[in-house]
C-alpha positions in Angstrom: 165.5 -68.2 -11.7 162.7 -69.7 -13.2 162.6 -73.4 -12.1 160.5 -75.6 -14.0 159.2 -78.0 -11.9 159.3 -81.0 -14.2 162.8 -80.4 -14.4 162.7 -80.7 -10.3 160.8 -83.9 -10.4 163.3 -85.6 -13.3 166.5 -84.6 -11.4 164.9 -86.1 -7.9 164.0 -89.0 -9.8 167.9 -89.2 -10.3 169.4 -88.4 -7.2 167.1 -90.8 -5.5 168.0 -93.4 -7.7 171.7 -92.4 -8.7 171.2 -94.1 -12.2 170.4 -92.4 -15.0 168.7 -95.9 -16.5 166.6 -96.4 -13.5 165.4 -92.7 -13.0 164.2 -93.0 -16.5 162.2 -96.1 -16.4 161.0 -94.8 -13.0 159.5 -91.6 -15.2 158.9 -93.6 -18.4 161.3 -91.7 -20.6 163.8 -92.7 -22.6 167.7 -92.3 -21.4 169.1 -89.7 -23.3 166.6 -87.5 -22.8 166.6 -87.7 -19.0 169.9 -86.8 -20.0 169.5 -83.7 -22.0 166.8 -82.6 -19.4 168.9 -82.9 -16.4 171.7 -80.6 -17.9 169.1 -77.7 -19.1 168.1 -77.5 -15.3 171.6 -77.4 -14.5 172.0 -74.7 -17.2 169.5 -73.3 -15.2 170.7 -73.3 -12.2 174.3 -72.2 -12.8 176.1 -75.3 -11.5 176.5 -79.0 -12.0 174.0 -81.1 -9.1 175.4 -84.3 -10.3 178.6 -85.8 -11.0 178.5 -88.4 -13.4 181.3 -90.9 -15.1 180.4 -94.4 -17.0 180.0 -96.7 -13.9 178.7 -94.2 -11.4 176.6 -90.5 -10.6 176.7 -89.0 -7.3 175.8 -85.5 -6.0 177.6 -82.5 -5.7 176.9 -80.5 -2.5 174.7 -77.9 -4.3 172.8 -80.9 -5.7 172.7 -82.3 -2.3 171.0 -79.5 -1.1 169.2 -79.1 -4.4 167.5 -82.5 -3.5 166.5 -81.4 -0.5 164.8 -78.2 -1.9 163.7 -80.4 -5.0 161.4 -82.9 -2.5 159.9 -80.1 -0.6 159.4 -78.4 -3.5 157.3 -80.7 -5.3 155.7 -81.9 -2.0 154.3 -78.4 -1.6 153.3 -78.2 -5.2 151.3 -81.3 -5.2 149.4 -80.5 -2.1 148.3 -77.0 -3.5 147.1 -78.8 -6.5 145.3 -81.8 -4.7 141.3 -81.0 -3.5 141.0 -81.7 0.1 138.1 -84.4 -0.3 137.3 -86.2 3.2 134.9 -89.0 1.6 138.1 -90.3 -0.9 140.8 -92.3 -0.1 143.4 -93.5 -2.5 145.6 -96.7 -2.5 146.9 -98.8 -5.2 147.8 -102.8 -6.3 150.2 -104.4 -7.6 149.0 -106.1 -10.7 146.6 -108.7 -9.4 148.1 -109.8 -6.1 145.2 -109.9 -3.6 147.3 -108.2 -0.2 145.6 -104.6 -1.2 142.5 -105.8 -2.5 141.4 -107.7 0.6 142.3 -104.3 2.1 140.5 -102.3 0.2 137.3 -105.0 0.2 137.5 -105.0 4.2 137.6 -101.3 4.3 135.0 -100.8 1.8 132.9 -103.1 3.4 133.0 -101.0 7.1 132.6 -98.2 5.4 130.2 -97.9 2.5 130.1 -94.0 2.3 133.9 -93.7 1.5 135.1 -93.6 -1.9 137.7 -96.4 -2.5 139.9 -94.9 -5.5 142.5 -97.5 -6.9 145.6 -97.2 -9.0 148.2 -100.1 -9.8 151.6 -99.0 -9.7 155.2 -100.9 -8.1 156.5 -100.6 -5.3 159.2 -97.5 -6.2 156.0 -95.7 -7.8 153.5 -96.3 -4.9 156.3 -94.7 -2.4 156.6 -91.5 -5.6 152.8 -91.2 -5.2 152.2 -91.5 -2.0 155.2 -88.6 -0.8 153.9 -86.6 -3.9 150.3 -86.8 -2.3 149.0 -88.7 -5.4 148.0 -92.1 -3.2 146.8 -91.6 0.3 148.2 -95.8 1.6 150.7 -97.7 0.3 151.0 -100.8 0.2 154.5 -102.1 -0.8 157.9 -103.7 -0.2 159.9 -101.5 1.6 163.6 -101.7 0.7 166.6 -99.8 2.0 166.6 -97.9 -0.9 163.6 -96.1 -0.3 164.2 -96.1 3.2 168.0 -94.4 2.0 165.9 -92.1 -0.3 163.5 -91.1 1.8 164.2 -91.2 5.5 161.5 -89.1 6.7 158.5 -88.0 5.6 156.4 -91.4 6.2 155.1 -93.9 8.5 155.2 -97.6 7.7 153.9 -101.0 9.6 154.9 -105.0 8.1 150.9 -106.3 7.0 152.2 -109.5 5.3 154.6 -112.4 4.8 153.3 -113.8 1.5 154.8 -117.1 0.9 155.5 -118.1 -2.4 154.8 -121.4 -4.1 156.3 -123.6 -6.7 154.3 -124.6 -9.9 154.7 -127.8 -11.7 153.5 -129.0 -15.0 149.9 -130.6 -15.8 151.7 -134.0 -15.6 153.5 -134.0 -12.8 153.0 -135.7 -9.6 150.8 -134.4 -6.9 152.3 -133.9 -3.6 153.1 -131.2 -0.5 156.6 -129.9 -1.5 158.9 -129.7 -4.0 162.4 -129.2 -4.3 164.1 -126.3 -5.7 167.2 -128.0 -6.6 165.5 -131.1 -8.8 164.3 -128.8 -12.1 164.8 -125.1 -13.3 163.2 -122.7 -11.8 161.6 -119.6 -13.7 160.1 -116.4 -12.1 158.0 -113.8 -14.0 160.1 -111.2 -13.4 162.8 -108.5 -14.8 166.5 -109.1 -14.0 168.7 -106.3 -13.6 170.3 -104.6 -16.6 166.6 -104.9 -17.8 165.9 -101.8 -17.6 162.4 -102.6 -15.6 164.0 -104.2 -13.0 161.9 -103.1 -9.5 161.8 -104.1 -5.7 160.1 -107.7 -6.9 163.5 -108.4 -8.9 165.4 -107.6 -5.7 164.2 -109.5 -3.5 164.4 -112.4 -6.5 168.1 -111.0 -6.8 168.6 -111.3 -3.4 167.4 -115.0 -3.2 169.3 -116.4 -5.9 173.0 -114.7 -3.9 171.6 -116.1 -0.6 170.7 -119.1 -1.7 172.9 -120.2 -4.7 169.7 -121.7 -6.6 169.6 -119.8 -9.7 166.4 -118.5 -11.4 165.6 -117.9 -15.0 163.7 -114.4 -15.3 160.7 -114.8 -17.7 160.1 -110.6 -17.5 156.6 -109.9 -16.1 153.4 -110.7 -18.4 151.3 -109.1 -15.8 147.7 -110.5 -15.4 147.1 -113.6 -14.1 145.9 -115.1 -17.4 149.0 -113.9 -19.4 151.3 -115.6 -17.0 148.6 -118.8 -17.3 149.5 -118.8 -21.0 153.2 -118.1 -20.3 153.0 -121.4 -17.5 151.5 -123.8 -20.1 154.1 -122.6 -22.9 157.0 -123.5 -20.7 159.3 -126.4 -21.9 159.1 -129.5 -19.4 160.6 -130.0 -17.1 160.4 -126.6 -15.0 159.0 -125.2 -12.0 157.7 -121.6 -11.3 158.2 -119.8 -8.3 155.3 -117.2 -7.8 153.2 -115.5 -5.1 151.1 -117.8 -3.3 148.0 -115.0 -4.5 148.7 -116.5 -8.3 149.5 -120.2 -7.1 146.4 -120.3 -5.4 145.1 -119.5 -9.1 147.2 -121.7 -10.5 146.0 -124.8 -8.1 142.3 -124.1 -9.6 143.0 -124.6 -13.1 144.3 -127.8 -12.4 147.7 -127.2 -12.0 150.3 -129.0 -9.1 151.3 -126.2 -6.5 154.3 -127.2 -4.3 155.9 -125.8 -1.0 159.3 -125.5 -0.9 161.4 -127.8 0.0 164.7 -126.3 1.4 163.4 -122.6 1.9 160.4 -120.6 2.0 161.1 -117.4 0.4 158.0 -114.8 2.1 157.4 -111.9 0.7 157.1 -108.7 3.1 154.3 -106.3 2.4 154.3 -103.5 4.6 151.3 -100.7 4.9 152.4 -97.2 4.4 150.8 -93.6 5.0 152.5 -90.3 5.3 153.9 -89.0 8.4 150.8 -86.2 9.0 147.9 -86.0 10.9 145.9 -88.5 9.2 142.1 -87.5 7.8 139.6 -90.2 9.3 139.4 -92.3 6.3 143.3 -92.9 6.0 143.4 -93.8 9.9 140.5 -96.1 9.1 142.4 -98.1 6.4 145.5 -98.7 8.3 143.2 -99.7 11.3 141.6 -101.6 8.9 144.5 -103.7 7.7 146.1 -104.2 10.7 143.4 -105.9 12.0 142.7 -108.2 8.5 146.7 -108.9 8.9 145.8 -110.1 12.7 142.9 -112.2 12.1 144.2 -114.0 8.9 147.5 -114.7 10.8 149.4 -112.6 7.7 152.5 -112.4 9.3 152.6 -115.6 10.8 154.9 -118.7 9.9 152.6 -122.1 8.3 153.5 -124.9 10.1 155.6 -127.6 8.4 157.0 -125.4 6.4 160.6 -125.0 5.4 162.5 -122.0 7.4 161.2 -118.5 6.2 163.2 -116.9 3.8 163.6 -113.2 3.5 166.4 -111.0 1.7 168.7 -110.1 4.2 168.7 -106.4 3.6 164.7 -107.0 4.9 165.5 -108.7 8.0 166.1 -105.8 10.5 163.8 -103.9 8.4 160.2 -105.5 8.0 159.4 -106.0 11.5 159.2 -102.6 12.1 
């Protein structure tokens, strides 16, 4: 049998996520031919891996063990393509949230003759790269999804609670708090069924079932200055919930930035490496952000704020 391997990687990318919409966005191809690809591996193999109806896919046993032999696999394939370069270490942002970059600035900073190579990818992709030795830390929301997915394999330590912040309107008042109850309240994010819907929509997911205050999803703009634009074209009245590392942005343009009122949703990044013998530079960059996470207090409730708020799928997870 002559296994492609990109055929290994795209039926992974399924089993892991048991949804054929998902894997494909996840691989950034369209549906159908996910599709067509996953059934010429399993014309390949002999057997179906994957059982599949309109509302659900689930393994067969040889596709069970098929995903076993699929991650190794490709594990071992990617390492025997990767250079073994000691001076480089690779880690990746999320658009322009600042939890990496202050990472990667303290690092670089300590350690001038190391080169810092950056990538930005999600949270599902940075956990992809960094098993698939294509990033060297992560730095991510873990969820039990990928924890599910991938039980082994890594090593993972909570860096930050970022708290998010509400943003008003040019005219409003200015004050401490706001309440999440008095306007609408958007989020630039994708809502499920979107098709790019990622660990920042689940934890927004999980907020609005927890919490009964419903959001409206504004998809994700990306930069900074796209979801400016986006902020000023909202009707009035409305509030944005965001990361305080855009609110803070936000604030110096002028615009009101609130704490909530009733909850204070915190976002958990966690710092991830694989579960190896590290090189030098990778145990400098954890030791590195551990200790940033320490002296800024990352993980650390503000005083007179409103109770933390975290998805309750991450609360026996991110303190790990």
């Amino acid at each position: 049998m002559d296994l492609d391997l990109r055929l290994v990687r795209y039926f992974v990318a399924v089993a892991e996520e048991l949804h054929f919409g998902r894997a494909a966005t996840r691989l950034y191809i369209s549906q159908p031919a996910l599709s067509r690809q996953i059934r010429k591996l399993e014309a390949v193999v002999g057997e179906a891996l994957l059982v599949r109806d309109s509302r659900h896919v689930t393994l067969t046993a040889r596709g069970q063990q098929f995903l076993e032999d699929g991650r190794r696999l490709l594990a071992v394939a990617e390492r025997m393509s990767q250079p073994q370069d000691r001076d480089v270490v690779r880690l990746a942002h999320i658009f322009e949230l600042t939890t990496s970059r202050e990472v990667a600035d303290a690092y670089a900073a300590d350690h001038p003759d190391i080169q810092v190579v950056e990538r930005s990818m999600d949270s599902a992709r940075q956990l992809d790269a960094l098993l698939g030795r294509r990033l060297d830390v992560a730095i991510l929301r873990v969820t039990r999804q990928m924890l599910a997915g991938h039980p082994a394999g890594w090593h993972r330590r909570l860096l930050r609670l970022e708290p998010m912040r509400l943003v008003g309107r040019p005219t409003d008042d200015r004050g401490a708090v706001a309440s999440l109850r008095e306007r609408p309240v958007r989020v630039f994010a994708d809502a499920q069924g979107s098709g790019m819907y990622n660990a920042h929509g689940d934890y927004l997911s999980a907020f609005e079932r927890d919490t009964g205050i419903a959001l409206r999803w504004l998809g994700n703009p990306g930069t900074f200055n796209n979801c400016l634009a986006a902020v000023m074209r909202l009707p009035e009245p409305a509030l944005l919930l965001d990361f305080a590392s855009y609110t803070d942005r936000y604030a110096e343009v002028g615009l009101p930035v609130y704490r909530p009122l009733e909850h204070q949703p915190v976002y958990p990044w966690s710092i991830a490496w694989r579960d190896e013998q590290p090189t030098e530079p990778v145990a400098d960059v954890v030791r590195t952000a551990l200790a940033l996470s320490h002296s800024r207090g990352w993980t650390t409730a503000e005083v007179g704020a409103a109770p933390p708020w975290l998805p309750p799928d991450d609360r026996g997870i991110v303190t790990r």
